[in-house]
C-alpha positions as CSV (number, residue, x, y, z in Angstrom):
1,X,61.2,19.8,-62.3
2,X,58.9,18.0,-60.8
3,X,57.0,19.4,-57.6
4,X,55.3,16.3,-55.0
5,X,53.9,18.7,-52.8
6,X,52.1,22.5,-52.7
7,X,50.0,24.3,-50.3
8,X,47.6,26.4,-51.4
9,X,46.2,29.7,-48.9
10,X,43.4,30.7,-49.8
11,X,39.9,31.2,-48.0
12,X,37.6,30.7,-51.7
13,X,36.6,27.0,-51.4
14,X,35.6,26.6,-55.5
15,X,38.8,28.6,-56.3
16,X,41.2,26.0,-54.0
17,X,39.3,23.1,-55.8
18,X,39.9,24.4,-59.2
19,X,43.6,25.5,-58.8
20,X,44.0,22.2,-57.0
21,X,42.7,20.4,-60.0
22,X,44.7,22.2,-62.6
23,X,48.1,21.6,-60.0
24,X,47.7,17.8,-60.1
25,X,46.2,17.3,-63.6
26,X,48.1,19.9,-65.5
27,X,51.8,19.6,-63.5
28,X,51.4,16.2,-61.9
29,X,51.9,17.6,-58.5
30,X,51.1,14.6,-56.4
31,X,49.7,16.2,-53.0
32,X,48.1,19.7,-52.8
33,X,47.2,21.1,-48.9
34,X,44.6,24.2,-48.4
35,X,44.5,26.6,-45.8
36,X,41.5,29.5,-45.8
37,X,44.0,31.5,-43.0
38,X,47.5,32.3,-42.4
39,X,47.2,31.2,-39.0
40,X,46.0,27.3,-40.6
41,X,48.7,28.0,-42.9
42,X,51.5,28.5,-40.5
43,X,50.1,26.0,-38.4
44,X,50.5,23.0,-40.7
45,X,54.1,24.2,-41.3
46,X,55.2,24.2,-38.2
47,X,53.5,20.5,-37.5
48,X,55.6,19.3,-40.2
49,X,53.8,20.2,-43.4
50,X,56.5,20.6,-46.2
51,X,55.7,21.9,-49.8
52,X,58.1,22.4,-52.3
53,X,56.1,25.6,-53.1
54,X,53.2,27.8,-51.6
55,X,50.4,29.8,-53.2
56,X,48.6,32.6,-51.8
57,X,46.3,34.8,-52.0
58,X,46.5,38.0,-50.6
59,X,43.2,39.0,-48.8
60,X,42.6,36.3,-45.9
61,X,40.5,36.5,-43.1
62,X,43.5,37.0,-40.8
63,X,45.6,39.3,-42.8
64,X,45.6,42.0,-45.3
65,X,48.1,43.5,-47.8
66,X,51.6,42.4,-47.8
67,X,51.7,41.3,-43.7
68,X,50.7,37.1,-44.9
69,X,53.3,37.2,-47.5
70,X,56.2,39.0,-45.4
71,X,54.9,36.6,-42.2
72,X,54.9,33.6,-44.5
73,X,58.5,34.1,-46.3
74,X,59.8,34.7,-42.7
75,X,58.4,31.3,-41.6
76,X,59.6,29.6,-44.5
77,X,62.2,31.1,-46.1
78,X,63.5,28.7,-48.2
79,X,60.4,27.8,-50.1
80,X,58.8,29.9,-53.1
81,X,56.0,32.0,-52.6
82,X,53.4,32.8,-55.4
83,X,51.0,35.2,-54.9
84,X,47.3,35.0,-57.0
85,X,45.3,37.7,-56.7
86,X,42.5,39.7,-57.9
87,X,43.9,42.5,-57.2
88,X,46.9,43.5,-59.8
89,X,47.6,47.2,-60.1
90,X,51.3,47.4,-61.2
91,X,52.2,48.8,-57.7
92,X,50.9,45.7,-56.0
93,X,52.4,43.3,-57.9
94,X,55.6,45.5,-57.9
95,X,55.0,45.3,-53.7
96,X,55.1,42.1,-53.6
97,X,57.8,40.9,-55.6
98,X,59.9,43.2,-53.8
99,X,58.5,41.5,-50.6
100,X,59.9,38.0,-51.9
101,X,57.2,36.7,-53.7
102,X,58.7,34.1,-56.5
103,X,55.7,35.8,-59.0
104,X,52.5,37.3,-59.2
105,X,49.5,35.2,-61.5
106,X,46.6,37.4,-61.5
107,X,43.5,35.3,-60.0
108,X,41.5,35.6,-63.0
109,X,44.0,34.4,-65.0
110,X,43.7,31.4,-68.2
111,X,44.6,27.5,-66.9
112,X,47.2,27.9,-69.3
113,X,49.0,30.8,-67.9
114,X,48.7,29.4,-64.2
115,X,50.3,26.3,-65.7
116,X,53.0,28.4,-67.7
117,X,53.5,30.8,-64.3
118,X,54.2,27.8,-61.8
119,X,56.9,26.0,-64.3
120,X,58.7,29.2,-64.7
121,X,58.9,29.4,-61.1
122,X,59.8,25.6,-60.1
123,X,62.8,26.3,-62.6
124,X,64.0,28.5,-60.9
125,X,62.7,31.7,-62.5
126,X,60.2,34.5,-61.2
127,X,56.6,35.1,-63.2
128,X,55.2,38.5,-63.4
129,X,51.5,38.9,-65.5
130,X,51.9,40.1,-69.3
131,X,51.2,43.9,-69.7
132,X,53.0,44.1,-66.4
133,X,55.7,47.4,-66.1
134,X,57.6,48.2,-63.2
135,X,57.4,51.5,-62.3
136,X,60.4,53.5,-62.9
137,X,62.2,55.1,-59.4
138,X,61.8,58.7,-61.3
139,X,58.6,58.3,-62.0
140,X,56.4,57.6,-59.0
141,X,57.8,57.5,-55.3
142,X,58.8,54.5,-53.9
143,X,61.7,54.6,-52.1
144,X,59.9,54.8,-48.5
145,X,57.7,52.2,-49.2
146,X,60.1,49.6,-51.0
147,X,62.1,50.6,-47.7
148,X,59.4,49.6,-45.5
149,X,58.5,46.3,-47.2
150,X,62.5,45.4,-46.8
151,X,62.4,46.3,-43.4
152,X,58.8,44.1,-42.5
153,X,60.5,41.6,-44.0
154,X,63.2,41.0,-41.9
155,X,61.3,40.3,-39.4
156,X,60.5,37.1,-37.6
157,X,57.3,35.6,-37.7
158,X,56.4,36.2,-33.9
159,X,58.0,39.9,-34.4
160,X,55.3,40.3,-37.5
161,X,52.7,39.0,-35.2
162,X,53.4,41.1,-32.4
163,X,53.8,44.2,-34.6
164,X,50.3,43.4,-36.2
165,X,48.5,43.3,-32.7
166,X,50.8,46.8,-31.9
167,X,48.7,47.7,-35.1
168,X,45.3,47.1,-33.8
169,X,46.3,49.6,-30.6
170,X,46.9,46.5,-28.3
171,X,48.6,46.4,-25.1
172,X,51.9,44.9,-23.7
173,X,49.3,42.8,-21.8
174,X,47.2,42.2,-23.9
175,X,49.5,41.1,-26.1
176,X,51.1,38.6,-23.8
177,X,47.5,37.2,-23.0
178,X,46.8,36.9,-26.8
179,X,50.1,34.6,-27.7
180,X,50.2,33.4,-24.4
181,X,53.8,34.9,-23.6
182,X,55.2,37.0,-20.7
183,X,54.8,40.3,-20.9
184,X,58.5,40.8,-20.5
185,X,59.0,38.7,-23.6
186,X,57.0,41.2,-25.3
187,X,58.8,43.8,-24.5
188,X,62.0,42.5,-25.4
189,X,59.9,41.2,-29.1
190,X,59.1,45.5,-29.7
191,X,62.6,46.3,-28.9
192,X,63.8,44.3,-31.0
193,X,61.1,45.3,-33.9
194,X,62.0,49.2,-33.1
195,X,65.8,48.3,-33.6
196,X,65.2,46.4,-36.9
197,X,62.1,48.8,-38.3
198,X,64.7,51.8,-37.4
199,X,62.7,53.8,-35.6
200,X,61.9,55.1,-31.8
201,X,58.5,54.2,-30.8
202,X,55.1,52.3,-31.4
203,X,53.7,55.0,-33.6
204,X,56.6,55.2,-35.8
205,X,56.4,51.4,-35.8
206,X,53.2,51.2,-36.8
207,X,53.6,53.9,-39.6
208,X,55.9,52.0,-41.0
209,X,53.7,48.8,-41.1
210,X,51.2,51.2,-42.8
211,X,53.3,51.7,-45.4
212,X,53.2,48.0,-46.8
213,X,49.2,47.7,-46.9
214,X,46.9,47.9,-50.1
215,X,46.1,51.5,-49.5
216,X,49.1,53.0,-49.4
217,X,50.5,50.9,-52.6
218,X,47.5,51.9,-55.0
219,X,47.0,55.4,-53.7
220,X,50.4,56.7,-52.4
221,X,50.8,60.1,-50.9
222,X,50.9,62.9,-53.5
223,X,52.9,65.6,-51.3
């Protein structure tokens, strides 16, 4: 398969040149985008950008944990997602496939595997790293979090965004000043995000978001 167009999402200028490099030499992809935020990111997608596949790294200036991927896949459903990262604990990468990811390439990984990773995934098939083992259901507990992570993700991408600034402890108002909606469209956005999330309030709402960051996944609860 051949792939014309990718957009890369990462805020590491020397890493976007190199994987850039290795995307046109290596694969023949024609045109490669970068975008150091999720915000650029979306951006560019919604003023017509269109890549036959998207890489991205987890930790951006804007986001944190699984929220870019679950905001990105909601914006662009249709188009694969591959996260690289430096960070690859077995839970993480077991988060984010879950999440929708198309595969997880570990940021430190060899040209060759990068190269092996993306033409696994442009044929249709999913790349996890070697050594990789998903954790078995009886052996660690995941069921509340692999619920939460389905859950996020069924949410649109203004519903993530409003959810994130419910996060930070922001206001209806605020809120509306920040995306520059009415506040009555806000309310009707957490409504709707309580419905979907399955739960009764802003606290539970935001527990639930918790849920799907970095520190839960690598150090879940032990009660």
């Amino acid at each position: 398969m051949t792939v014309s167009e990718v957009l890369v999402i990462d805020d590491h200028p020397l890493f976007c040149e190199a994987l850039s490099m290795t995307l046109q030499s290596a694969l023949g992809v024609a045109k490669v985008a970068t975008a150091s935020r999720l915000s650029e990111a979306l951006e560019l997608l919604s003023g017509g950008l269109s890549p036959e596949a998207i890489l991205l790294d987890l930790n951006l200036p804007d986001v944190a944990g699984l929220d870019g991927l679950i905001r990105l896949k909601g914006a662009v459903p249709g188009i694969p997602v591959i996260v690289v990262s430096s960070l690859s604990d077995n839970r993480i990468v077991t988060s984010v496939v879950q999440a929708g990811a198309a595969g997880f390439v570990p940021k430190d990984s060899r040209r060759d595997v990068f190269v092996s990773a993306f033409r696994e995934i442009w044929n249709g098939g999913s790349y996890t790293p070697d050594g990789y083992c998903p954790p078995a259901e009886a052996e660690t507990d995941r069921g509340a979090e692999a619920n939460a992570v389905a859950r996020l993700a069924d949410l649109t991408p203004q519903q993530g965004r409003i959810l994130q600034l419910v996060c930070e402890g922001k206001l209806n108002k605020q809120i509306a000043w920040e995306l520059s909606i009415a506040e009555t469209t806000v309310k009707a956005h957490i409504t709707a995000i309580l419905r979907k999330l399955g739960v009764q309030s802003r606290t539970q709402a935001v527990l639930i978001a918790q849920q799907a960051r970095f520190a839960s996944i690598l150090h879940p609860p032990t009660s």
